[in-house]
Structures are given as structure tokens and as C-alpha cells.
C-alpha positions as CSV (number, residue, x, y, z in Angstrom):
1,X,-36.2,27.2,26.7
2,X,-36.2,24.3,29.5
3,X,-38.6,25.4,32.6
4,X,-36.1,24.7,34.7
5,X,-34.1,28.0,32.9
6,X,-37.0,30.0,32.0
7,X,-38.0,30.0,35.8
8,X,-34.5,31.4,36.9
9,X,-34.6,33.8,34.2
10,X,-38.4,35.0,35.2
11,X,-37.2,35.4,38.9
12,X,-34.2,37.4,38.0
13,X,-36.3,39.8,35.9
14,X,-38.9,40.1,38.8
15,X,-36.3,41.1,41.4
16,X,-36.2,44.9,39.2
17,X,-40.0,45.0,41.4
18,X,-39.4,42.5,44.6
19,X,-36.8,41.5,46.8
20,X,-34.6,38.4,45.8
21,X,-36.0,36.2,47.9
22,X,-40.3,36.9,46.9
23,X,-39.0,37.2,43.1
24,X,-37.5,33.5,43.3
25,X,-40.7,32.4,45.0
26,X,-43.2,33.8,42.7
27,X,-41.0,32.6,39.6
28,X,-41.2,29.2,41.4
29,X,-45.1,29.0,41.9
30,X,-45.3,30.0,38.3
31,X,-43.0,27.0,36.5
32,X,-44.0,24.5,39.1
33,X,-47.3,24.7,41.1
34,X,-48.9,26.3,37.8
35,X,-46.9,24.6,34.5
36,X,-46.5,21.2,36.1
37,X,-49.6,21.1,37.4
38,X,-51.3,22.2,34.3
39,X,-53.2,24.9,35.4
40,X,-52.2,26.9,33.3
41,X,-51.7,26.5,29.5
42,X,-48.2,27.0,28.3
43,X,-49.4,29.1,25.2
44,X,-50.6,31.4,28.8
45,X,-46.7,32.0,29.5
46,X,-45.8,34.8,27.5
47,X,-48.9,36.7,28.8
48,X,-48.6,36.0,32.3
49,X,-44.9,37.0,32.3
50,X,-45.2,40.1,30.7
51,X,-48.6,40.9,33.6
52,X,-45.8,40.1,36.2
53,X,-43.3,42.2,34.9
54,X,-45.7,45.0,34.5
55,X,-45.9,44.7,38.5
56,X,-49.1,43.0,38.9
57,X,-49.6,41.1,41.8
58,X,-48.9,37.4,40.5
59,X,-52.0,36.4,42.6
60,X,-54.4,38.1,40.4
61,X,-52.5,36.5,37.2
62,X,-53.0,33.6,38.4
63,X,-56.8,34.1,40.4
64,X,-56.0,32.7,43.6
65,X,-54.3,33.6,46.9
66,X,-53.6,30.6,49.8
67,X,-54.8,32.0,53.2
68,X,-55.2,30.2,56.7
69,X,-55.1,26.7,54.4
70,X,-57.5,28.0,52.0
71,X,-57.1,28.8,48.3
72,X,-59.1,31.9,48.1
73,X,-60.0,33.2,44.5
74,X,-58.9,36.9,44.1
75,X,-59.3,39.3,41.5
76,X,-58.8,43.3,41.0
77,X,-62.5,43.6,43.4
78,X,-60.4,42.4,46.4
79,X,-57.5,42.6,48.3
80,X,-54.9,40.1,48.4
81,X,-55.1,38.6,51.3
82,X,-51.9,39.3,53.7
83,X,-50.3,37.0,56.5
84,X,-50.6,39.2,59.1
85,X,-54.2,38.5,58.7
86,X,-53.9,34.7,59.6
87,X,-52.1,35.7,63.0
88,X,-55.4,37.6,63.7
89,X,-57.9,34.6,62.8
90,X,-55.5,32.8,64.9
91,X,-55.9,34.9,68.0
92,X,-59.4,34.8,67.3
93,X,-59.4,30.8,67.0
94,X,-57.7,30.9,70.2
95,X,-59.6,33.4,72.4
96,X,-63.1,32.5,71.5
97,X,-65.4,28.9,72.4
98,X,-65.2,27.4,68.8
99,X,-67.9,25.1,70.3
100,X,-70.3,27.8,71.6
101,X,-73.0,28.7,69.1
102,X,-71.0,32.4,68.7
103,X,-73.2,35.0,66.0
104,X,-69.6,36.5,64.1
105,X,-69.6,39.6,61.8
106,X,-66.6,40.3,59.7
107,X,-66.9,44.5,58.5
108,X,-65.5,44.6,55.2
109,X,-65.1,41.1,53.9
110,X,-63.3,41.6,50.9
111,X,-62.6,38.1,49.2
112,X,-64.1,36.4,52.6
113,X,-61.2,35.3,53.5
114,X,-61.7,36.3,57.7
115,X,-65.2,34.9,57.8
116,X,-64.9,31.9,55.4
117,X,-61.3,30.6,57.4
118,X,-63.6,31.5,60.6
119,X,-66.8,29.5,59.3
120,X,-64.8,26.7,58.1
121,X,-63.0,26.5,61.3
122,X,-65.0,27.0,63.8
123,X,-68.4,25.7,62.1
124,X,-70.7,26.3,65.2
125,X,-70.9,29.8,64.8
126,X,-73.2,31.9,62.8
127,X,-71.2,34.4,60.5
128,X,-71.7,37.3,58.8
129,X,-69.8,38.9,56.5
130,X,-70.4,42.7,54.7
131,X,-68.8,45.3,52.2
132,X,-69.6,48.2,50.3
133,X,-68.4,46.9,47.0
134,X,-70.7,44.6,45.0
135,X,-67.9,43.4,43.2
136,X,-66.0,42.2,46.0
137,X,-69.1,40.5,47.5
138,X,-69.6,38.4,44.5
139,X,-66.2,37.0,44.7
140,X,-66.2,36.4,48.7
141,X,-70.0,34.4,47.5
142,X,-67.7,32.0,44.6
143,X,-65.4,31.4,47.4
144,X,-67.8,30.5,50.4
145,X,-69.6,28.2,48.2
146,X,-66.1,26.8,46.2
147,X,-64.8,26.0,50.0
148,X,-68.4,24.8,51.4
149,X,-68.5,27.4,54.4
150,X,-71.8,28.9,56.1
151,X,-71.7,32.2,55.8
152,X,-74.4,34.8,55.3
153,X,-73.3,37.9,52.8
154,X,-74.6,41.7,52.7
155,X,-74.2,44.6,50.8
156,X,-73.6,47.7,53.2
157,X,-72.2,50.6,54.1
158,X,-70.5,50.5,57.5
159,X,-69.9,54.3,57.6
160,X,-74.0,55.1,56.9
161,X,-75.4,55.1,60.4
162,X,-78.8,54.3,59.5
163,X,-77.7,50.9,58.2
164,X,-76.6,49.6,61.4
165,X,-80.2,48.6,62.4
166,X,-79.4,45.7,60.4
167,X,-76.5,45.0,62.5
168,X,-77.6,43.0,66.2
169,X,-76.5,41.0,68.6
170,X,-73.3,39.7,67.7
171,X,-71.1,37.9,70.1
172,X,-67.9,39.3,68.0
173,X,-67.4,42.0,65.7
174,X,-64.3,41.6,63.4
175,X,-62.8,44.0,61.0
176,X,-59.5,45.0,59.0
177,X,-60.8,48.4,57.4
178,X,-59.6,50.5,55.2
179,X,-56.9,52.7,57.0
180,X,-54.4,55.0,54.4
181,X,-54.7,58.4,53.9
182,X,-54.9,59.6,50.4
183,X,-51.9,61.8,51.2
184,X,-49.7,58.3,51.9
185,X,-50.7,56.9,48.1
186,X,-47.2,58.3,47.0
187,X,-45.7,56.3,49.4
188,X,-46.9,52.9,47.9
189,X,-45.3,50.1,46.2
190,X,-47.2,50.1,42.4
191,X,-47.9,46.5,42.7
192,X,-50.2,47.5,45.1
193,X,-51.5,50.9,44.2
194,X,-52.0,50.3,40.7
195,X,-53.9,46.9,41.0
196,X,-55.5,46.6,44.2
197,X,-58.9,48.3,44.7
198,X,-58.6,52.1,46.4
199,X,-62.1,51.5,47.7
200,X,-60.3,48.9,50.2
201,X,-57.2,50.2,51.0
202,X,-57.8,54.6,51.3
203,X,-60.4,56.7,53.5
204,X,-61.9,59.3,51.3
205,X,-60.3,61.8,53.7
206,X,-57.2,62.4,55.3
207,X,-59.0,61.0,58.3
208,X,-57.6,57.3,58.5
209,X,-59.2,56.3,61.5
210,X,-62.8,56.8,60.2
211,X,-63.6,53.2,59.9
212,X,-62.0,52.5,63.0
213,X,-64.1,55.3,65.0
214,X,-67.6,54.7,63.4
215,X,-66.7,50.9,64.3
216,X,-66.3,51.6,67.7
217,X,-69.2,53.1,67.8
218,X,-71.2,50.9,65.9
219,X,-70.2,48.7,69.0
220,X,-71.5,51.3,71.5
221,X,-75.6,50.3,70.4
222,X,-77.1,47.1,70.1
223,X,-74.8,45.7,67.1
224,X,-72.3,44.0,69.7
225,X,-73.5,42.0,73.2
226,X,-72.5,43.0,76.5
227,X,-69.6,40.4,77.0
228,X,-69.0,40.4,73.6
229,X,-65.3,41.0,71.7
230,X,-64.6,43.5,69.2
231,X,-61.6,42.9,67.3
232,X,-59.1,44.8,64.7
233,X,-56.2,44.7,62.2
234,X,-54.4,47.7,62.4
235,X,-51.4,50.0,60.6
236,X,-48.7,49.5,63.5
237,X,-48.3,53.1,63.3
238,X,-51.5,54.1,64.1
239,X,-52.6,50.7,66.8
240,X,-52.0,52.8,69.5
241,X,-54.1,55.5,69.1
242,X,-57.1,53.4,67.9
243,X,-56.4,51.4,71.3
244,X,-57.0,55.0,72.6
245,X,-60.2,55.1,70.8
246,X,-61.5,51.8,72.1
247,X,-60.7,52.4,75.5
248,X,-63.9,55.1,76.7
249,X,-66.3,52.9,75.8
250,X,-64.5,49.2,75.5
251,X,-63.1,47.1,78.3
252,X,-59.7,44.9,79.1
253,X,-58.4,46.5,75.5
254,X,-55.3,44.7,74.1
255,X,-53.0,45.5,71.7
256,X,-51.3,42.2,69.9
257,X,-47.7,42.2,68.1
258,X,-47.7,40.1,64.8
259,X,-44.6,37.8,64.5
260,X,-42.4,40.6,63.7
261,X,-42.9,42.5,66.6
262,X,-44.9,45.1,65.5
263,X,-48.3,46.0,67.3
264,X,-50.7,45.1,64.6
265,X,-54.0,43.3,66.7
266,X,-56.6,44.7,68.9
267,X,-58.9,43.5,70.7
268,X,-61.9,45.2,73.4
269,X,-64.7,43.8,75.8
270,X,-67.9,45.3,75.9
């Protein structure tokens, strides 16, 4: 079969998982960006087809995921990377002195994709970048040194209290943390909940604002500046009430809408 047909045939299998449009765009990336450009073999074909078929995320058949103008190397450790991601780096980008000598920390890193995009863009500043997951760190470590950024990696806990010692002075605090209930797994596409790790996406509880709470007050001690910005990605459900939670202790709090509208960014002054 010519590419050309086996690509229109792979996209109209994929929409039985994805909408029309997203099926004809991964079937695309597949027979062009990847068979044309010879990344992948074409004995691979049969194999990768029947991965995307079974629902998995066609960025971890094919190990990479584009973010903020970055290929980022993903696998079942980490998320994929989403869009409404790149809106917050760019509010960040636009908020903060790229040029002043800024100490960043980005709580759950993931693949690194907030604190690489940050360190390659705004290379004056000193980032950090933790998770809990071992796994995840290793592959956020291939990417920072794959895309040459500066950025200083650790292992931690964010909801163990006596870890936060560790955790001083920075001039902003970023984080997009885990935020769904176990209750809402039901809910879920299986492209997602069968591939993409639980540790990053669920609380352990039905409390889904326990990342956001602990961070807030993680911010409270010496871990974020006076003066210094403390920013979110949120479930547009739930940004208002984690405004709520920023507000007692947090100054000139502001909730963002992504491009759709939706209230998804937040951001507090200490």
C-alpha cells in the first residue's frame, strides 16, 4: 500500500478513539514527519499502528512530544505535555524580568518541560526543577542535557513537610500538580488513564486540592521571597476555589483564562 493510502486509512481507523480532525493529524505525523523523515523504520509500521489503535498516546509510540518549540522526549514516566501549559510559560515569559538573575523552581517537573522551555528562554535565571518519581526525573535529565538547558534536578516529595528545608529563597515558585480525584478516573478518556502515569495525574485521596494547599503553604515559610510570584495550572473547575486558597496568605491573586476561555492560570504575590 502507497503511504499516501495507508495514511488515510490509519486516520480513519483512529477516529473509533479521537475526533476527525486529531485522528487525521496524528495519521499525518506518522506517514510524513516520521516515514519520510526516516525516523522510523518501515518494518516499525505494523507495530506502531496496532500501539495507536490500542489507544496509546502516539507520543509515547513515537518518544517525543513538541512543547513551547522544544521536542521533549516522553515516555510512560511522564505526562504528555498539554498546550495549555505553553499559555502558562508564556504568561510567565511575560510577567517576569527574563534579564534579572531570577532563582525559579518548577514542583513536579515531569518530563521538564516548564523548567527546560523556562531555562532555555530565559537563561539568566537559576532553575530548579523536582518530582517524586525517579523515573520521571531521569527523563526530564536526557531532555535538559539533549536541549542544552541549565537546570538543577531533585528527587522529593513536595507533600513531606520536612523536605521543604531544602526549598529557599526562590523568586518564583511554579507548579501544575496533580489535581483528579480517584473517584473522577471513570470519567477519563483510556488514552490517558491507561498510559499516562497515575502518580501524576490522581491525589491519593479524594482531596484534589492537596498539592495545591501544601503549595501554598510551602510558600507561607522561607521557600518563596517576599515579592516573589507563585504561580499554578489549574482544573477550570476547581481555579476558583484554589484562588480562594491563595488569597489569606497571597497578595494581588489572579486568575488567567487559557485561549478557550476557561479559567485555567493563577497567579499570587507574596
Amino acid at each position: 500500500m502507497k503511504p499516501e493510502a495507508a495514511q488515510k486509512q490509519l486516520a480513519q481507523a483512529l477516529q473509533a478513539i479521537y475526533e476527525e480532525r486529531e485522528a487525521s493529524t496524528i495519521a499525518r505525523y506518522i506517514y510524513e514527519d516520521c516515514w519520510r523523515g526516516k525516523t522510523l523504520r518501515e518494518t516499525d509500521y505494523l507495530a506502531v499502528e496496532n500501539r495507536l489503535l490500542a489507544a496509546e498516546p502516539w507520543q509515547y509510540v513515537v518518544g517525543t512530544a513538541e512543547f513551547y518549540g522544544y521536542s521533549f522526549a516522553v515516555n510512560s514516566a511522564t505526562l504528555i505535555p498539554r498546550p495549555e501549559t505553553e499559555e502558562l510559560l508564556y504568561w510567565i515569559l511575560q510577567a517576569e524580568d527574563k534579564s534579572a538573575p531570577l532563582k525559579v523552581l518548577d514542583i513536579g517537573t515531569g518530563s521538564g518541560c516548564i523548567a527546560i522551555s523556562l531555562a532555555k528562554r530565559a537563561p539568566n535565571w537559576q532553575v530548579y526543577a523536582l518530582d517524586y518519581s525517579a523515573a520521571a526525573l531521569a527523563v526530564a535529565q536526557q531532555n535538559a542535557q539533549q536541549l542544552g538547558a541549565n537546570v538543577q534536578f531533585m528527587e522529593l516529595d513536595i507533600l513531606e513537610e520536612q523536605a521543604w528545608k531544602q526549598l529557599t529563597d526562590f523568586d518564583l515558585i511554579i507548579s501544575n500538580p496533580p489535581y483528579i480525584a480517584p473517584s473522577e478516573a471513570k470519567d477519563m478518556a483510556a488514552n490517558v488513564l491507561d498510559y499516562e502515569p497515575h502518580l501524576a495525574l490522581f491525589t491519593a485521596t479524594e482531596d484534589r486540592l492537596v498539592f495545591y494547599r501544601e503549595i501554598v503553604r510551602l510558600c507561607q515559610g522561607k521557600a518563596l521571597k517576599e515579592g516573589g510570584h507563585l504561580y499554578f495550572e489549574a482544573n477550570t473547575f476547581s481555579a476558583q476555589e484554589i484562588a480562594e486558597l491563595m488569597r489569606p496568605s497571597l497578595q494581588e491573586v489572579e486568575l488567567m483564562a487559557d485561549l478557550e476561555g476557561r479559567p485555567r492560570m493563577l497567579k499570587g504575590k507574596k
